[in-house]
Each structure stands twice: as structure tokens, then as C-alpha cells.
N, C-alpha and C positions, 0 to 999 in steps of 0.2 A: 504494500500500500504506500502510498505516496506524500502521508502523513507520518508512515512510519519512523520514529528515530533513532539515528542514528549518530555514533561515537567516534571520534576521532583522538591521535595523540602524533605531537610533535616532535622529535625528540633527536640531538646532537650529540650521537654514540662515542666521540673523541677516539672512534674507528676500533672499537672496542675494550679501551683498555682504562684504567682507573682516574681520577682525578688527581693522583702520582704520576702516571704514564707509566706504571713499574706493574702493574697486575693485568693482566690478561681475564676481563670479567662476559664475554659475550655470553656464556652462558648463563651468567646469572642476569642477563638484559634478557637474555631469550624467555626465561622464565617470567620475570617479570611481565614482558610484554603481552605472552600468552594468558597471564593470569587477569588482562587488563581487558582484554578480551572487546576489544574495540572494533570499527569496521573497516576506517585508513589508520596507517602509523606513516608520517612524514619523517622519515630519517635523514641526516647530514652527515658528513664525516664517514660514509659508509665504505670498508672496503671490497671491491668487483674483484680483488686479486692482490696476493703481496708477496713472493715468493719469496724472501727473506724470513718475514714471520711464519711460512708456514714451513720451510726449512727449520728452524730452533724451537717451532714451539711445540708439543705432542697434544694439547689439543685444539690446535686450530683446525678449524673446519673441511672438511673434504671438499668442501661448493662455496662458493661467493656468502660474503657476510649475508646479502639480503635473502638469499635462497635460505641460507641456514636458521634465520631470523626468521621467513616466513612460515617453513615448517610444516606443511599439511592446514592452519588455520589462515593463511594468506593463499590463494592458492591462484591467485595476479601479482606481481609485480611490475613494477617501471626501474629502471637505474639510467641515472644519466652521469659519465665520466667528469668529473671536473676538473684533478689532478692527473697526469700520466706520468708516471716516472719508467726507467730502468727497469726495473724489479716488479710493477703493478700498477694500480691504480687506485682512488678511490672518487667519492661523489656524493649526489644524493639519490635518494631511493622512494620509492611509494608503494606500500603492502597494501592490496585488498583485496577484499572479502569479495568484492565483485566483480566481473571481466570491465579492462579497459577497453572503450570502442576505438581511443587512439591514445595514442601518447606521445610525443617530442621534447629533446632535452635540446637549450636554447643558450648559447656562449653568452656571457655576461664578462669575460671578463679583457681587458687587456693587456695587464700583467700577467706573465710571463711561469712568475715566482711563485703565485697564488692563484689557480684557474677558477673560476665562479661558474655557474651555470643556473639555470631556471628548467625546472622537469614541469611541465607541462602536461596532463592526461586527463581523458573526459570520459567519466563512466554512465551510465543511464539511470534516472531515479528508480534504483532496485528494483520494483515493479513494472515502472512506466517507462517502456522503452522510447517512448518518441520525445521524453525530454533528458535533458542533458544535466552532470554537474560537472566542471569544472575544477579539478584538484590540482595545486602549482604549490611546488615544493622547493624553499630556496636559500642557499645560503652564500650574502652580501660577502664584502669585503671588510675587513678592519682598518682600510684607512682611509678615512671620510672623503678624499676627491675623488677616487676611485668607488667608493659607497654610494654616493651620488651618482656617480655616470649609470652605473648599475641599477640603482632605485628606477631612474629615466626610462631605462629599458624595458624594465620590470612592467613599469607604464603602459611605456607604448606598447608593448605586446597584449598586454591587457584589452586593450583602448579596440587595437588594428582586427585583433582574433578572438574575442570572446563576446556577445553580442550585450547589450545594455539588458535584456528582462532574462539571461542565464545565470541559476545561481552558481556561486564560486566559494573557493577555499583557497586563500595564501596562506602557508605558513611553512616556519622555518627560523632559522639564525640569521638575525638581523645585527646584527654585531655593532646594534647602536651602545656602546660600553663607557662612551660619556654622558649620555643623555642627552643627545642634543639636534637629533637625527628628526627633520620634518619633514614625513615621507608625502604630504598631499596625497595619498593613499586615500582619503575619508573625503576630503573635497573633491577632488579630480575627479573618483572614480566610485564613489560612494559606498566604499567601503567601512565596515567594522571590525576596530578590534574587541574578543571575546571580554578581556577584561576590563580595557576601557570602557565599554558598553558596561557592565558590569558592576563595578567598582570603581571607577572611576579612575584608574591608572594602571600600566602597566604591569605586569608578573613579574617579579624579579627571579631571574634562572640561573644567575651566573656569579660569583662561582658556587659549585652544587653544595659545599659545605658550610658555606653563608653566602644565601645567596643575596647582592647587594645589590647587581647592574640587569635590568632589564634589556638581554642580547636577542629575547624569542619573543614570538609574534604569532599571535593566531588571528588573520581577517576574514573575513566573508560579507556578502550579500548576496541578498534574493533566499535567506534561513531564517529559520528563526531560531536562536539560542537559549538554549534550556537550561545550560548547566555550564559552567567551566571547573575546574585547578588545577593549579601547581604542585608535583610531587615532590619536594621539596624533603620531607622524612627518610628515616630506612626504607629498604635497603638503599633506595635511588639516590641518596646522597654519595655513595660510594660507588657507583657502577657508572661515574661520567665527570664532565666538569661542568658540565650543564644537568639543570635539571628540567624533568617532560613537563611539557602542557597538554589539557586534555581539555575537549569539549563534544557536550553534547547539543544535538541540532535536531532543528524539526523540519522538512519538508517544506510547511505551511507556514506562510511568509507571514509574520503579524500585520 
């Protein structure tokens, strides 16, 4: 049904390994995730391959972080490469519960050092095949000239390919870590954030053991939003440097 609701969660995996960079936890994210039992997970930071770490480590994964992540309860994926190195790659990723009717991952960036992208996929309202939702999955730059050019893009992609009355979902690491990032997001393009709408200001996600800076971001329109939080507590304080946002949404637009 097309009223039915559903869960989502965003989440900056720090490509599996602890808020040290010393513990190798994807399995305990796996877990986690499955227990959350939502219907998207927007992931960042995700590794498609890394042949070093799977060389020294004995339990890294047989398959891609996102295939191992998804697991039988994802049983779609998206992965778009942002990083290429030598030895693998990593990016970001979208698990769902539903089939994608399409999907494209979108360069965002043009440094060199740091590759950014925008995952872009469009599944159909669960039931209702003939409308569309709009899931974009994304993680900015850390340094604000280059944050902006990318925001812009973010935009116009928006603006150029996604029609004005389809509902949508941004979210991801927005690595606004000074607080000072005005994405015209909400004016431009009439968009909502969960918590802004909510509470009246950002989630603070970063870093996962106090969290202080507001770097994640959950938008949308054409939803209506039921529910948000921040996992912020155990275990998820430990399995990232970031920590998940989660929302739930209804179909039916208030």
C-alpha cells in the first residue's frame, strides 16, 4: 500500500573499522544493521574491494562490504566508486528491500586526493508501480570551496532529473564540521531536513563518542515524516566515527 511506512538509516561505516581505525568491527555493523531492520541503509565510506585488508585480515569478507552488509535482508543494492586506488576501492552504497528501476552514480568531485560522488536510484512506491521514489546517497567534501562546488551539483542534478511532484530522499555525510555550510537545499528545492523539521536543528553525528558536529543529513520531500534518531549509545558508539540517523516516513504527503 502506498500509505504504507517505511524506515530508513544513514550511516558513515569509516569502511569498517572502529572510531581508532585499529578494530576491524563490520561485523558487528552487520549485526547491528540487520537488527534495525529498516527498508534503505545509505552507506559512505563503503569498501567495493581492498586487497591489502583482505590479505592480513582473516575475517574480512569473501564479497564486497555492501554485498556482505546486505546479506539475504537487502537483497538490491546500488554502489557507486568514489575512491580508486592500487589495491581497491571504496564509495557509497544503497541497500534495499526493494528492486531498483534505475540507479547512476554521479562525479562530484575534482580533486584528485579525495573523489566524491552522488548515487542516485529510483525504486517504485512498494506497491505502486507507476510512481517513483527517488533515493540519493552522498558524501561532500571536507573542504568548504570544494563543499560548495559539490553542494551546486548536488542541485542541479536534482533540479535537471528528478521532476518537482516526485518524492525524494538525500542523505549522507555532509561534512559540514564547522557549522557553517548553507546548502539552499530547503529554499531552492524545497526540501526537509528530518531533524530540522523536527527539533529544530541538526543531529549531531560526529565524532560517535561525543558526538559534537553535525556532518549527517537526512532530506526529503513529497513524505511525510513520522519519526527520526540518532544512535548515538552502544554499541554504535564504537563501530564508526560517525554515528546512524534513522527515519521513518509515510507515503502520504501531509
Amino acid at each position: 500500500m502506498r500509505n504504507q511506512p517505511f524506515k530508513i538509516l544513514t550511516y558513515n561505516i569509516h569502511k569498517g573499522f572502529d572510531l581508532a581505525n585499529r578494530e576491524f568491527v563490520l561485523h558487528d555493523i552487520r549485526d547491528e544493521l540487520h537488527a534495525s531492520d529498516v527498508d534503505l541503509v545509505f552507506l559512505q565510506e563503503i569498501h567495493g574491494e581492498q586487497q591489502r585488508h583482505e590479505q592480513r585480515l582473516d575475517n574480512w569478507p569473501a564479497v564486497s562490504q555492501y554485498e556482505f552488509l546486505a546479506d539475504q535482508l537487502w537483497p538490491h543494492f546500488a554502489y557507486g566508486k568514489n575512491a580508486i586506488y592500487s589495491k581497491g576501492h571504496h564509495g557509497n552504497a544503497i541497500l534495499s528491500k526493494h528492486p531498483f528501476h534505475s540507479w547512476e552514480n554521479i562525479n562530484l568531485s575534482s580533486l584528485k586526493r579525495a573523489s566524491r560522488s552522488l548515487l542516485h536510484g529510483v525504486i517504485h512506491h512498494l506497491d505502486d508501480e507507476d510512481s517513483s521514489l527517488h533515493i540519493l546517497c552522498v558524501h561532500l567534501d571536507l573542504v568548504g570551496f570544494e563543499r560548495r562546488r559539490q553542494l551546486r551539483i548536488v542541485k542541479r542534478h536534482i533540479r535537471d532529473h528528478i521532476p518537482a511532484d516526485q518524492p525524494l530522499i538525500l542523505a549522507g555525510d555532509f561534512n559540514d564540521w564547522n557549522g557553517r555550510m548553507r546548502t539552499g537545499l530547503e529554499s531552492e528545492l524545497n526540501l526537509r531536513e528530518v531533524f530540522k523539521s523536527q527539533y529544530g536543528r541538526y543531529a549531531k553525528t560526529y565524532p560517535s563518542m561525543y558526538p559534537m558536529l553535525s556532518m549527517d543529513r537526512i532530506y526529503y520531500r513529497g513524505l511525510e515524516l513520522l519519526d527520526c534518531a540518532s544512535y548515538t549509545g552502544k554499541p554504535w558508539k564504537k563501530l564508526s566515527d560517525h554515528s546512524p540517523l534513522y527515519a521513518e516516513f509515510s507515503y502520504s504527503a501531509p
